[in-house]
FIRO-405037 format. One record per residue (C-alpha): x, y, z; residue in one letter. Coordinates in nm, 3 decimals. Layout:
% residues N
atom x: X; y: Y; z: Z; res: a
...
END
This chain:
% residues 266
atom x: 8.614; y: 12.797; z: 7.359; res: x
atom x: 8.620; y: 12.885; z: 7.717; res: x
atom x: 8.328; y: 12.862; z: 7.937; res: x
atom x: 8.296; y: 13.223; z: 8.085; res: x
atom x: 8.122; y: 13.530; z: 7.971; res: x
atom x: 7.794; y: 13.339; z: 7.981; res: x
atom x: 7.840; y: 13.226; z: 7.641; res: x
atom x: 7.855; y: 12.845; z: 7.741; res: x
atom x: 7.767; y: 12.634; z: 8.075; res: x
atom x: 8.038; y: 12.419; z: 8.201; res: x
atom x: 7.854; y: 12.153; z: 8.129; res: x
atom x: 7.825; y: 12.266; z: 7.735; res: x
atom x: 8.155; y: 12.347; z: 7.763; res: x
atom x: 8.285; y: 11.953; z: 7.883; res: x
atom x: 7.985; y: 11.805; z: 7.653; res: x
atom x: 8.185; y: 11.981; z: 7.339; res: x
atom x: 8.529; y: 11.892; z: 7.456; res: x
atom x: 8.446; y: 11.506; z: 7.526; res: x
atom x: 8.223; y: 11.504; z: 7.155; res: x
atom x: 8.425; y: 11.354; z: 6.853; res: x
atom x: 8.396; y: 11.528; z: 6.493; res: x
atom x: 8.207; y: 11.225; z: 6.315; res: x
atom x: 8.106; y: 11.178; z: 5.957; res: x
atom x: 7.751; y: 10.945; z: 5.934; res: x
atom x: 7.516; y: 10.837; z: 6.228; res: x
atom x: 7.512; y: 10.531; z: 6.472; res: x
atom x: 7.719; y: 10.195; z: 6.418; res: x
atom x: 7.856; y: 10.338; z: 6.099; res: x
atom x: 7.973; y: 10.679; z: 6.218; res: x
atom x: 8.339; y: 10.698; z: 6.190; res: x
atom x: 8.518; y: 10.966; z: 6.408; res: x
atom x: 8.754; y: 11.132; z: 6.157; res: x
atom x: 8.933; y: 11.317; z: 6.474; res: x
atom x: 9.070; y: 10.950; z: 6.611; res: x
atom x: 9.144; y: 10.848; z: 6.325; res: x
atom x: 9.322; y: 11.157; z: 6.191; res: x
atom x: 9.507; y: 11.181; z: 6.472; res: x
atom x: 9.571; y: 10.782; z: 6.543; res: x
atom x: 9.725; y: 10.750; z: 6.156; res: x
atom x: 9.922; y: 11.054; z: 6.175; res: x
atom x: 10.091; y: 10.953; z: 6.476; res: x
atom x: 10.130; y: 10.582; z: 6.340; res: x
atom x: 10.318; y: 10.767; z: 6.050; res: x
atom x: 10.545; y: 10.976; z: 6.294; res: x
atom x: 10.634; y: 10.649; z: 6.486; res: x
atom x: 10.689; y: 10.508; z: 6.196; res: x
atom x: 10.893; y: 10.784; z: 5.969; res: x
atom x: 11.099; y: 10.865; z: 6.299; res: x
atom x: 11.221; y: 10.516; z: 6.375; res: x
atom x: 11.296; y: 10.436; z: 5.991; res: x
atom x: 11.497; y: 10.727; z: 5.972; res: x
atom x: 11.709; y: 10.646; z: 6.295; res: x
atom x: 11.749; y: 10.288; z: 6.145; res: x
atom x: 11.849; y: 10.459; z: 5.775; res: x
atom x: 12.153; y: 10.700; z: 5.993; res: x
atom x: 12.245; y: 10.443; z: 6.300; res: x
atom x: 12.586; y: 10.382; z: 6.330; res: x
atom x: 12.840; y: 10.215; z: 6.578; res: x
atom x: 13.029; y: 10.492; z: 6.669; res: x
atom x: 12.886; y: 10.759; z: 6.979; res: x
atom x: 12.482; y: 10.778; z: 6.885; res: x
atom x: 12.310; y: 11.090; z: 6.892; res: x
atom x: 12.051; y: 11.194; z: 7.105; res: x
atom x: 11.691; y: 11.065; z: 6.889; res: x
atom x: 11.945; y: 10.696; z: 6.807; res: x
atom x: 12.015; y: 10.709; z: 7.148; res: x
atom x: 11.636; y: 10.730; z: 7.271; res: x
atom x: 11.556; y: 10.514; z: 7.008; res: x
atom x: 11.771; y: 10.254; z: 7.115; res: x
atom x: 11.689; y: 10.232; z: 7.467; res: x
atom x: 11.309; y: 10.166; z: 7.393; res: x
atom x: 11.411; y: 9.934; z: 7.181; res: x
atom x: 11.633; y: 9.733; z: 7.392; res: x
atom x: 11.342; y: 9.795; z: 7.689; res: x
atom x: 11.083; y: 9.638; z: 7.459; res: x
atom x: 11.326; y: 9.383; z: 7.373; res: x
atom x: 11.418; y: 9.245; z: 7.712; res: x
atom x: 11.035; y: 9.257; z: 7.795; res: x
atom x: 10.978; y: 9.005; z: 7.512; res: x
atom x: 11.239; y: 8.732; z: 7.543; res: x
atom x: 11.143; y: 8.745; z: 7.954; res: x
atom x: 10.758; y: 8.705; z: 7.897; res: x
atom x: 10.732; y: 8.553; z: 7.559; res: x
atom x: 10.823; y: 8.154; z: 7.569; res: x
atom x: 10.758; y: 8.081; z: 7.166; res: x
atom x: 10.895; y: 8.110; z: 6.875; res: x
atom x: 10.756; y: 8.444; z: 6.652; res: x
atom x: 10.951; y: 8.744; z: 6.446; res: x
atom x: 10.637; y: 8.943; z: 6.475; res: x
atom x: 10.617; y: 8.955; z: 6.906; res: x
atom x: 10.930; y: 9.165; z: 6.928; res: x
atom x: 10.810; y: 9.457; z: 6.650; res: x
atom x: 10.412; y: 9.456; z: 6.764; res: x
atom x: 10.546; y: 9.507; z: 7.102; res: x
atom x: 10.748; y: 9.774; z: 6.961; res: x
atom x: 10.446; y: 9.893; z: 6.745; res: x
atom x: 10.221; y: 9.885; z: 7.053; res: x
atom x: 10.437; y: 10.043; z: 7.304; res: x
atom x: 10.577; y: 10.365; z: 7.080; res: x
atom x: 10.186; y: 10.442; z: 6.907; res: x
atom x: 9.997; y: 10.412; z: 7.239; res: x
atom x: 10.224; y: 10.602; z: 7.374; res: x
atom x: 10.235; y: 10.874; z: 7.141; res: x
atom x: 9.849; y: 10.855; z: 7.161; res: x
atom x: 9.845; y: 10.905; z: 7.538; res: x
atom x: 10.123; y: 11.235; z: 7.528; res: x
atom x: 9.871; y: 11.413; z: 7.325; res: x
atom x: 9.673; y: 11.463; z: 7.682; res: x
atom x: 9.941; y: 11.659; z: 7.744; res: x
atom x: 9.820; y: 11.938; z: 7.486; res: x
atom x: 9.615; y: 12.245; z: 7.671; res: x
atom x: 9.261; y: 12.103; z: 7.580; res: x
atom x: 9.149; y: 12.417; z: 7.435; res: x
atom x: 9.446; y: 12.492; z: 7.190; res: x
atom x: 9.412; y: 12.259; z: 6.940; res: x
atom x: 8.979; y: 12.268; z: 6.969; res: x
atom x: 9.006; y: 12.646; z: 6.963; res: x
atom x: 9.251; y: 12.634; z: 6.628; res: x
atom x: 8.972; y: 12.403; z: 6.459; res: x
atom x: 8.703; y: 12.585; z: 6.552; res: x
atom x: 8.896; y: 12.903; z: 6.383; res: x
atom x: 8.968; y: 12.683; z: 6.033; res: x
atom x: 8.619; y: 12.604; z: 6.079; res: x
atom x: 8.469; y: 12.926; z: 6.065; res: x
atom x: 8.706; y: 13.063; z: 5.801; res: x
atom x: 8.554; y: 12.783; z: 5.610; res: x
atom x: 8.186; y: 12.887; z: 5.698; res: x
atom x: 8.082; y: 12.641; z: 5.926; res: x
atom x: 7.950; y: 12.727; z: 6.296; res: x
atom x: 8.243; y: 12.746; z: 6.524; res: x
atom x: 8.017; y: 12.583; z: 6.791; res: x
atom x: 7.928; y: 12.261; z: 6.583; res: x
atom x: 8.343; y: 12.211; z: 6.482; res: x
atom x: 8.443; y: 11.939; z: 6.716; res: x
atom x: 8.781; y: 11.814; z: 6.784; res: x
atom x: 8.894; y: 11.521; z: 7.027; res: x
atom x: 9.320; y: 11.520; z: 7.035; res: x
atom x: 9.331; y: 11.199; z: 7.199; res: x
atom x: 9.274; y: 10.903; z: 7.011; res: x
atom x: 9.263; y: 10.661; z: 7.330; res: x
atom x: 8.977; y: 10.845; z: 7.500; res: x
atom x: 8.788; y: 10.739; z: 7.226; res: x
atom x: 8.670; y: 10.350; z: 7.297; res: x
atom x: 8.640; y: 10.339; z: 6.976; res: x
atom x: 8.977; y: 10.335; z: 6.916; res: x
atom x: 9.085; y: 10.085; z: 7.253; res: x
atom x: 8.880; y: 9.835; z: 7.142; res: x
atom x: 9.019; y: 9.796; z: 6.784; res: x
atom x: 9.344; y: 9.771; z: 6.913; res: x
atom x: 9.229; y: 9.480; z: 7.161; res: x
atom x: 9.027; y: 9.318; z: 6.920; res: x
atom x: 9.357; y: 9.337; z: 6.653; res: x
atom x: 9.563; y: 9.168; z: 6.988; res: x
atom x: 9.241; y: 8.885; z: 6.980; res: x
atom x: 9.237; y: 8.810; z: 6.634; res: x
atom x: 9.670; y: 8.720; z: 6.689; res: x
atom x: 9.548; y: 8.525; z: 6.977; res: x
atom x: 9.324; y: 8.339; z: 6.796; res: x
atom x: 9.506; y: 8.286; z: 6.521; res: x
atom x: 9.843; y: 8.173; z: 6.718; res: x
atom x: 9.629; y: 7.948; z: 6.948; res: x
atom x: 9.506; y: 7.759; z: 6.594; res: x
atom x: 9.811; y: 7.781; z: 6.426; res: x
atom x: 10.026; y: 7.594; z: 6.720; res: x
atom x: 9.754; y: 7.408; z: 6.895; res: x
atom x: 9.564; y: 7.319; z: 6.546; res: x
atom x: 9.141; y: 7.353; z: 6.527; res: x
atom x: 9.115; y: 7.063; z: 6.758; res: x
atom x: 9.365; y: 7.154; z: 7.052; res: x
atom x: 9.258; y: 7.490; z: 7.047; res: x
atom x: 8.856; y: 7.384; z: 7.063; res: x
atom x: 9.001; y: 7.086; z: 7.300; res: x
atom x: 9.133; y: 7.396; z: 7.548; res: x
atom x: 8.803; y: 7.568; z: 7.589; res: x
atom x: 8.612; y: 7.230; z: 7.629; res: x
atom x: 8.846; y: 7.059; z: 7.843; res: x
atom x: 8.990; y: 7.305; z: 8.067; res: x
atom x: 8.979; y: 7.289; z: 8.368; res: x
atom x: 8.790; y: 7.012; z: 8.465; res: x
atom x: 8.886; y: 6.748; z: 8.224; res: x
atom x: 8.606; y: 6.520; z: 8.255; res: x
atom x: 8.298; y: 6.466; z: 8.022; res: x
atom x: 8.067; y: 6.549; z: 8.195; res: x
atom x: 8.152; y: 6.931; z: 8.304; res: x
atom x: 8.275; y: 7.028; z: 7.943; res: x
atom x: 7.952; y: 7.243; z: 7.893; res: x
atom x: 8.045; y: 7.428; z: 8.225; res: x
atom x: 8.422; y: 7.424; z: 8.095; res: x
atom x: 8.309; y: 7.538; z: 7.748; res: x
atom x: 8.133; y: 7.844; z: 7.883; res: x
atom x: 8.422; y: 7.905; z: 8.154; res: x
atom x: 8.694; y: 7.944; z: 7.891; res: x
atom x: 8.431; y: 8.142; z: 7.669; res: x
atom x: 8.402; y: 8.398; z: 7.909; res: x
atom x: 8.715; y: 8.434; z: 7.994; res: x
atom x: 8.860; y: 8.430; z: 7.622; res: x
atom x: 8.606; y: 8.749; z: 7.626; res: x
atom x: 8.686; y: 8.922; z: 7.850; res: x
atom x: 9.082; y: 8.969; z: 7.762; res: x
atom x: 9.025; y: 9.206; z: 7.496; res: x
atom x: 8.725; y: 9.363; z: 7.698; res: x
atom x: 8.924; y: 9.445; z: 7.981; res: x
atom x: 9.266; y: 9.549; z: 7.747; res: x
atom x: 9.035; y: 9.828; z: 7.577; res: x
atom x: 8.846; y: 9.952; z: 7.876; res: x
atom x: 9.169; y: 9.992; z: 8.118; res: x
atom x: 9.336; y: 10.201; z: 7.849; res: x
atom x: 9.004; y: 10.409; z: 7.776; res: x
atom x: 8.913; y: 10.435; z: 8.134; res: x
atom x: 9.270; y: 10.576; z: 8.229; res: x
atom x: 9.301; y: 10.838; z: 7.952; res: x
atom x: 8.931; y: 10.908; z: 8.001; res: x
atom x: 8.951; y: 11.009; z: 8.306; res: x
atom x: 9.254; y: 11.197; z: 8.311; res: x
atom x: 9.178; y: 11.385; z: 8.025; res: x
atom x: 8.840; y: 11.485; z: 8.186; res: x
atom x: 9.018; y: 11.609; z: 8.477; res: x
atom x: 9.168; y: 11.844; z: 8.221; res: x
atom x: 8.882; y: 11.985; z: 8.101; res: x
atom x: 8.742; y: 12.029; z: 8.438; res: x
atom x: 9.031; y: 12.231; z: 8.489; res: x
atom x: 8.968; y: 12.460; z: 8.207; res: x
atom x: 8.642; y: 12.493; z: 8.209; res: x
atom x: 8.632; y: 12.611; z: 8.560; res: x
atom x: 8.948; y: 12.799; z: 8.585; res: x
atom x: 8.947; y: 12.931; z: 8.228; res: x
atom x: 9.241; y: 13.116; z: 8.123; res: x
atom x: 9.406; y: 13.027; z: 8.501; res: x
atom x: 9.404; y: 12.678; z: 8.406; res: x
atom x: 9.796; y: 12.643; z: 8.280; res: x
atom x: 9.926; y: 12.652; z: 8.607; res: x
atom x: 9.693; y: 12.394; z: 8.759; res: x
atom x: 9.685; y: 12.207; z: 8.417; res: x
atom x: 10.093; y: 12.111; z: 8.453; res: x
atom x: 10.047; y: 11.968; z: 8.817; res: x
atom x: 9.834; y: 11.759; z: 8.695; res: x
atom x: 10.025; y: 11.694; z: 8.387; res: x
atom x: 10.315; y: 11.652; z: 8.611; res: x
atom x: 10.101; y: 11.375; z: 8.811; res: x
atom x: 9.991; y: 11.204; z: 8.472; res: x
atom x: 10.340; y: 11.155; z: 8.325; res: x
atom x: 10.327; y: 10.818; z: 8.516; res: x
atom x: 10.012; y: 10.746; z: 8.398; res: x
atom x: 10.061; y: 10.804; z: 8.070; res: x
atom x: 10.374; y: 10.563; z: 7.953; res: x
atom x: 10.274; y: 10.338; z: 8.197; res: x
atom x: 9.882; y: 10.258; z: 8.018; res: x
atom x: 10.141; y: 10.188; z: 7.713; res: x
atom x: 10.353; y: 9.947; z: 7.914; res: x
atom x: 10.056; y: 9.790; z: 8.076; res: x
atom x: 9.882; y: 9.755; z: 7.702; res: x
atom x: 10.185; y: 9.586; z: 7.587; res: x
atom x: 10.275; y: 9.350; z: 7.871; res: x
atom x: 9.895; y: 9.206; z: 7.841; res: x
atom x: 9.949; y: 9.175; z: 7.470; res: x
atom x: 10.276; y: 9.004; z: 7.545; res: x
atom x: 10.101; y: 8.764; z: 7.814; res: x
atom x: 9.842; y: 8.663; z: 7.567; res: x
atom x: 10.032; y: 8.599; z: 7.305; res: x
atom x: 10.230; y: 8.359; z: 7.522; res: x
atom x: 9.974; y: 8.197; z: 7.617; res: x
atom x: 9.827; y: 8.133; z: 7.283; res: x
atom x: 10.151; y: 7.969; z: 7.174; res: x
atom x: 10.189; y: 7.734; z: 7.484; res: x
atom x: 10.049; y: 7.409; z: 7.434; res: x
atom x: 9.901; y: 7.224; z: 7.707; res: x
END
């Protein structure tokens, strides 16, 4: 799919690249590219770890147990140091978090137009029009996709701020925080509203904005540079291997924080 030969404008060219393959129209259109690719790295995460935890043993740990075991024991020690309560679920969704964003943000590491070109060829073995096959590898440039993950971390916060604090002390919080006085719980009310908000607003759109933007760098790259771009493409790749696990650490801190302070009583 490159842009020269005067077959497509750069700007038809990026359009394509940043357009997801969707089945239905509007609210109810479901990108089947972020989701293919979300689930099937879920199940590598997944499959990967339970196999490690199936062969572990005590003696000298190859290299995967190895690897496996230092995330671990990094997600671990980032738990019991940010997390004051009481919960067996913290540890694995931190766990769950770190390893699948992660995973989600290496696929920006793909050449853009590899795995777009290969659908594009299944697509027209298949009979449809190469230039209406669309393919988006990264599930995280999709805000789609950031914003169900922050809305599942605000449907835990919720429910850990009712299940510790009870109805009352959790409604109690919003109206009576920070000013605890009678007559400012309207302006406290809409205060803590706000701000209760605007956690999983600004969880999704950090992660979305980051791989957004990096992975439109990439395109830029190709689409300009064409079949040049490799060289260029792994300075920049080079430059967005801190980027990349670090949107994962930064997405599971926050979720950490939250959590924490969902379980605190006050």
């Amino acid at each position: 799919m490159a842009a020269s030969g005067g077959e497509q404008t750069i700007s038809g060219y990026i359009q394509h690249h940043l357009t997801n393959a969707s089945v239905g129209e509007g609210f109810m259109a479901l990108h089947i590219d972020t989701l293919a690719w979300s689930i099937g790295l879920g199940l590598l995460f997944i499959l990967s770890f339970r196999a490690v935890a199936k062969k572990v043993t005590t003696g000298v740990p190859g290299k995967w147990q190895a690897c496996v075991e230092l995330i671990f024991e990094f997600v671990d020690d980032t738990v019991k140091s940010t997390y004051h309560g009481k919960s067996p679920l913290i540890a694995p969704l931190a766990l769950t978090i770190f390893v699948w964003v992660l995973l989600m943000n290496l696929m920006d590491l793909v050449p853009v137009d590899f795995l777009p070109s290969f659908a594009q060829f299944v697509g027209g073995l298949m009979g449809y029009d190469p230039h209406h096959v669309y393919m988006k590898v990264v599930p995280t440039t999709d805000v789609n996709m950031t914003f169900a993950l922050s809305l599942g971390v605000f449907a835990l916060m919720i429910f850990y701020s009712v299940k510790i604090k009870g109805f009352g002390g959790f409604m109690k919080e919003l109206y009576a925080h920070p000013f605890n006085t009678p007559w400012l719980y309207w302006f406290n009310f809409i205060l803590e509203v706000v701000a209760l908000v605007a956690k999983p607003l600004s969880l999704s759109l950090r992660l979305f904005g980051n791989l957004y933007a990096g992975e439109l760098i990439f395109i830029l790259i190709a689409g300009t540079i064409g079949l040049w771009q490799l060289p260029i493409h792994f300075l920049w790749a080079a430059f967005h291997l801190l980027v990349i696990p670090l949107q994962a650490f930064i997405f599971m801190m926050l979720t950490i924080v939250y959590l924490s302070l969902a379980s605190e009583k006050h």
